[in-house]
N, C-alpha and C positions, 0 to 999 in steps of 0.2 A: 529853632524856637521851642522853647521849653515851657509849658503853662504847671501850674502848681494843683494838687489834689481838687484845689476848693472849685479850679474854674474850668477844670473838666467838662464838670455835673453841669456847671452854669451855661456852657455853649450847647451841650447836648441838646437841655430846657429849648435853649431859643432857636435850634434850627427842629423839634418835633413839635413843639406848640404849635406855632402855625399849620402844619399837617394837620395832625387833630384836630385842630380848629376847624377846617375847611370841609372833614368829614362831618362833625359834630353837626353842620349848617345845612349838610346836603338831605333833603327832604323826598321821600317817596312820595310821589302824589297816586291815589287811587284812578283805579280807571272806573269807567263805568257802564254795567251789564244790564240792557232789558230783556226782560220776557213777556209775552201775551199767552193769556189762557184764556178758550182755546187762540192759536192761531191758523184754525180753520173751523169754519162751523157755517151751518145752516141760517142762514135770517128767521124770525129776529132774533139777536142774540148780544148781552151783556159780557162784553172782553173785559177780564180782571190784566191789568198790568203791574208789573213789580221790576221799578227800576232800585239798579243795588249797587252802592259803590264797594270795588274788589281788590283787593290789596292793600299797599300805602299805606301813608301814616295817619294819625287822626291830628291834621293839621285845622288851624283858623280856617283857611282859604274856605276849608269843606263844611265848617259849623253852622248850618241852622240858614242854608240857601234857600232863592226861591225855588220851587219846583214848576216846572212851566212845559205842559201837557199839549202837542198838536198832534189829531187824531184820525188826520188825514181826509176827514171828509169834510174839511172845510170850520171844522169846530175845536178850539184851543179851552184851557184852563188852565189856571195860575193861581199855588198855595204858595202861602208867606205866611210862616209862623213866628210868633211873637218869643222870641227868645231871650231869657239873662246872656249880660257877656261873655266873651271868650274870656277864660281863664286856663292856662295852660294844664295839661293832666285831664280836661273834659273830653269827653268821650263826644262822637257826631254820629246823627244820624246814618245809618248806611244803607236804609232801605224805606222807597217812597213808593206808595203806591195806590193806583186807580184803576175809577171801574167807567168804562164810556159802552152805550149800548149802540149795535148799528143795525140799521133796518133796510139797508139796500143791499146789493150784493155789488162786489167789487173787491180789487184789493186794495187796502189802506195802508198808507207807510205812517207808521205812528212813530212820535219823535217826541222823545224827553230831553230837556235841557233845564243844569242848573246852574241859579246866576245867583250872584252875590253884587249888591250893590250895581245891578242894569248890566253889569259884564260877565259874558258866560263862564264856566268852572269849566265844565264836561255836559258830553251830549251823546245818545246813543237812539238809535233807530231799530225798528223791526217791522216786518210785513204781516199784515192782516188779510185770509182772504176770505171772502164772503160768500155764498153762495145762494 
């Protein structure tokens, strides 16, 4: 079977299009990194946390989520910022961050999680200890 100059080009097309396409779709999602400062100190003492999403692409999924803070001794909080829409080429936030004071000694496992629309994204944990 013999195909002509023009239809070459044209099978080439339809068996890498879909290839490229299926890359074009594949999306890195970010992980996501805490830190506590300090994460050890004397009572009483004010822990600065900085959670930061690392890698990945700056997809919807990650644009303008809740941020939802538990702090291990029983005390949580939850920022929801008022955002314009996604429009593709916007840039996300990739670093959220608080301050929780603690006045007992112990160690706390503090845990960030961010949720878009009540369903989690990512979540990342770190140990606090008190003394």
């Amino acid at each position: 079977m013999r195909f002509s100059s023009a239809v070459v080009p044209l099978i080439v097309l339809a068996l890498v299009a879909p290839a490229m396409a299926g890359e074009a779709r594949r999306v890195k999602r970010p992980h996501l990194d805490l830190r506590a400062t300090p994460r050890m100190a004397l009572m009483p003492i004010d822990v600065v946390l900085v959670a930061e999403l690392v890698g990945g692409d700056d997809v919807e999924d990650f644009y303008c989520p809740a941020v939802e803070w538990e702090w291990g001794d029983g005390g949580r909080s939850t920022h929801e910022a008022d955002c314009p829409p996604f429009e593709p080429g916007m840039a996300m936030a990739r670093r959220h961050s608080a301050s929780h004071g603690y006045r007992q000694p112990g160690e706390y496992s503090v845990r960030v999680t961010l949720r878009r629309v009540g369903r989690p994204l990512a979540a990342a944990t770190t140990l606090i200890t008190i003394r």
